[in-house]
N, C-alpha and C positions, 0 to 999 in steps of 0.2 A: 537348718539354714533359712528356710523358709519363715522363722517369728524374727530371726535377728537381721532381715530385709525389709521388713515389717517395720521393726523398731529404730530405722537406722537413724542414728543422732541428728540435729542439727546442728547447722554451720556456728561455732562462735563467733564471737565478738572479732576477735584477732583475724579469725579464716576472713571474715568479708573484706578486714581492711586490709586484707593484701595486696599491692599495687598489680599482680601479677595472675593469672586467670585460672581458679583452682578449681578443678571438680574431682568426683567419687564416682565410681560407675561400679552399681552390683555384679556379680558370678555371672548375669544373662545379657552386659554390654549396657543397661540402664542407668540411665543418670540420676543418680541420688542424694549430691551434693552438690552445690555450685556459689561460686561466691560472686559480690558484687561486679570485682574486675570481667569475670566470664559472662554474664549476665552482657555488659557493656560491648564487650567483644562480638557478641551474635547479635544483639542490639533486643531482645527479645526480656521477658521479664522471668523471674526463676520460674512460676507458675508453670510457665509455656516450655520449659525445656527441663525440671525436674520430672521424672517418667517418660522421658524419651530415649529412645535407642540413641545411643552416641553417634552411631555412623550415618541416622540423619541430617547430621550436620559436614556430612564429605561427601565429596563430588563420587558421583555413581561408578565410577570406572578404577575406585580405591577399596568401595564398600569391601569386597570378596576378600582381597587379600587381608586391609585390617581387621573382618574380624577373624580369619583365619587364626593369626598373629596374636590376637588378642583371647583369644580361647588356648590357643595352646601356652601362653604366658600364667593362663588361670591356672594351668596344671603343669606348670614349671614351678619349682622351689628356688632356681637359679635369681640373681639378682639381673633387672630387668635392662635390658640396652636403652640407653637415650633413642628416642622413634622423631621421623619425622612425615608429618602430614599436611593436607590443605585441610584448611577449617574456613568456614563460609563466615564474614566478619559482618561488622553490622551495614558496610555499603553493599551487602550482597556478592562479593565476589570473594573467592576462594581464594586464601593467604597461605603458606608455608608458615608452620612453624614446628618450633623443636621442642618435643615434650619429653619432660622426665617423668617414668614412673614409678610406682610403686606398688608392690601387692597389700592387702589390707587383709587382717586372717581374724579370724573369731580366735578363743579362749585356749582351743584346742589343736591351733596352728593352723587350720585348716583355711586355704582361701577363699573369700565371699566377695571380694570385689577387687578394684584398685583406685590407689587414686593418681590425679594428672595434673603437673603443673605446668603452664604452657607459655612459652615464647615465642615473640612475634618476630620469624627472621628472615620475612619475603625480601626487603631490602638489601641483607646482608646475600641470601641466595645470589638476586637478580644481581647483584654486583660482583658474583663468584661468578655465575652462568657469563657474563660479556666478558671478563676476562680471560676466562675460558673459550670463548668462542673466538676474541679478539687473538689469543695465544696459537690456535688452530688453525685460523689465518692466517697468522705470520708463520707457523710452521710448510703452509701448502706453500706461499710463493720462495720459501728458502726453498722446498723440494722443486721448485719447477727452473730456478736458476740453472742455467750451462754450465757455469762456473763452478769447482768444485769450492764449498763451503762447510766449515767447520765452527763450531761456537760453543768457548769452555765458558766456564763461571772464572770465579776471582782466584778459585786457588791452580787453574789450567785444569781444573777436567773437564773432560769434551760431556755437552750435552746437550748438541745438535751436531746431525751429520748428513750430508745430502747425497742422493743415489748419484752425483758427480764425483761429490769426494770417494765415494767407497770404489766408483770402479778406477779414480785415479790410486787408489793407495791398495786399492785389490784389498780393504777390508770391509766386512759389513756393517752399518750403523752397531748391531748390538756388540760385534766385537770391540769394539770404538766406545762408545758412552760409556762414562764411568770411570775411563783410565785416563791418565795423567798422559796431555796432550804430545810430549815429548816422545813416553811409548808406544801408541798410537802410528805417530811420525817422526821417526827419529833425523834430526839432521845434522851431516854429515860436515857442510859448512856454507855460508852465510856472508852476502856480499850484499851491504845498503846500500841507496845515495846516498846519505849523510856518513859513509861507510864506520856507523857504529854497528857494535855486534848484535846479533839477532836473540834475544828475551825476552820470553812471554811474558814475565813479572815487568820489563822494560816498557811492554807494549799494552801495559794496563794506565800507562802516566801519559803514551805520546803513540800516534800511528809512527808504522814499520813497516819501508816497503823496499824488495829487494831483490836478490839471484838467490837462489838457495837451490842445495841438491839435498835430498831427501830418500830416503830407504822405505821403499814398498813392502806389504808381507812376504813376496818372494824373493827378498834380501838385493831384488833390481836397483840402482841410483837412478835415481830421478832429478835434470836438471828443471826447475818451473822459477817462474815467478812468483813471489808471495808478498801479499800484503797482510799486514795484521792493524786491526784498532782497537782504542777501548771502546765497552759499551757501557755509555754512562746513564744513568738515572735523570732524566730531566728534574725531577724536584728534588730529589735530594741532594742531588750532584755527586751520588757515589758510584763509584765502579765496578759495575753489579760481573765484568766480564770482557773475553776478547772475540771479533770475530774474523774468522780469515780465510781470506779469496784467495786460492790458486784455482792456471786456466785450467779448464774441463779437457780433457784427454785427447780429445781431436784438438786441442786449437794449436794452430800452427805460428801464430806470435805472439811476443810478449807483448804484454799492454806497455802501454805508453808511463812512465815513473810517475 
């Protein structure tokens, strides 16, 4: 193994003009390929990063586990998971990206290295992470409302439910998500202002607000008030869902129509 790390190829013509940032790293984590695009990425010239440990180029607190990961990959035959890491870019600071790899085997099958070709998807991250966190938000104030709330998608399955709604319907969030808003809470019957019937499919086009008596899991009637609306999509103006206010189990009047 040792003459054929020795000998390893260089990069051709095609590898450097890859728009996309490719390197090789030997059986001991050393970089022994690298193309133009990578080179531009660390900002550094191949000189300076062909013979270096790969995990010099990640933040200290990643080193352990990848090369963990990366040793036991050298002696896995399995085909290798898409990884994602920080790599230190040429402003000096550490970007997320998505690498695919590859095992690279000498004659006899045997693994000597891998190679990596790597994607820059700090951007697309950073914009999963605030929707994520923006989503987390809006989950804590639906849980801190009084008012029991519930919120299906477009075809009525529930999938938000707040510690109001569960202890007015006496079921638990996880019994609830997933099931078809009617199951959930069956109702019995249905008095609007506009005295049209009560429909979730109805209440995806136009808000619905009314008298309704409704069945608890211990088969109790429940007289409350209910409002239902759609939730629409500001850009695209579709109707991603409904959401629906009944009062929280102490309250003693109906809100105002």
């Amino acid at each position: 193994m040792t003459d054929t790390l020795l000998s390893w190829p260089e990069p051709g013509i095609v590898l450097q003009e890859l728009p996309v940032a490719y390197i090789e790293i030997d059986s001991r984590g050393v970089i022994r390929v690298i193309n133009d695009a990578a080179c531009r990425l660390h900002d550094l010239p191949a000189e300076q990063l062909v013979g270096r440990e790969i995990w010099t180029l990640m933040p200290r607190d990643q080193i352990a586990r990848s090369r963990a990961d990366f040793f036991d990959a050298i002696e896995s035959s399995a085909d290798l998971p898409v990884a994602r890491r920080s790599l230190l870019n040429a402003h000096h600071e550490f970007v997320t990206h998505e690498i695919h790899r590859r095992l690279l085997r000498d004659a006899d099958g045997n693994a000597i290295g891998m190679s990596c070709v790597t994607f820059d998807v700090s951007e697309l991250e950073a914009a999963n992470h605030e929707t994520r966190r923006a989503q987390l938000w809006l989950e804590s104030v639906i849980q801190a409302i009084p008012q029991a709330i519930m919120v299906t998608d477009a075809l009525g399955f529930v999938r938000c439910v707040n510690p109001a709604a569960e202890r007015l319907l006496g079921w638990s969030a996880t019994d609830l998500i997933g099931r078809q808003i009617e199951k959930g809470m069956p109702i019995l019957s249905a008095i609007s202002v506009s005295r049209k019937p009560l429909s979730f499919r109805m209440a995806l086009e136009e808000p619905w607000n009314g008298d309704v008596k409704i069945v608890n899991r211990h088969g109790q009637s429940l007289s409350v008030w209910l409002s239902a609306s759609p939730i629409v999509d500001q850009k695209s103006g579709s109707t991603n869902g409904v959401v629906i206010v009944l009062p929280s189990p102490d309250s003693r009047e109906k809100p105002a129509p």
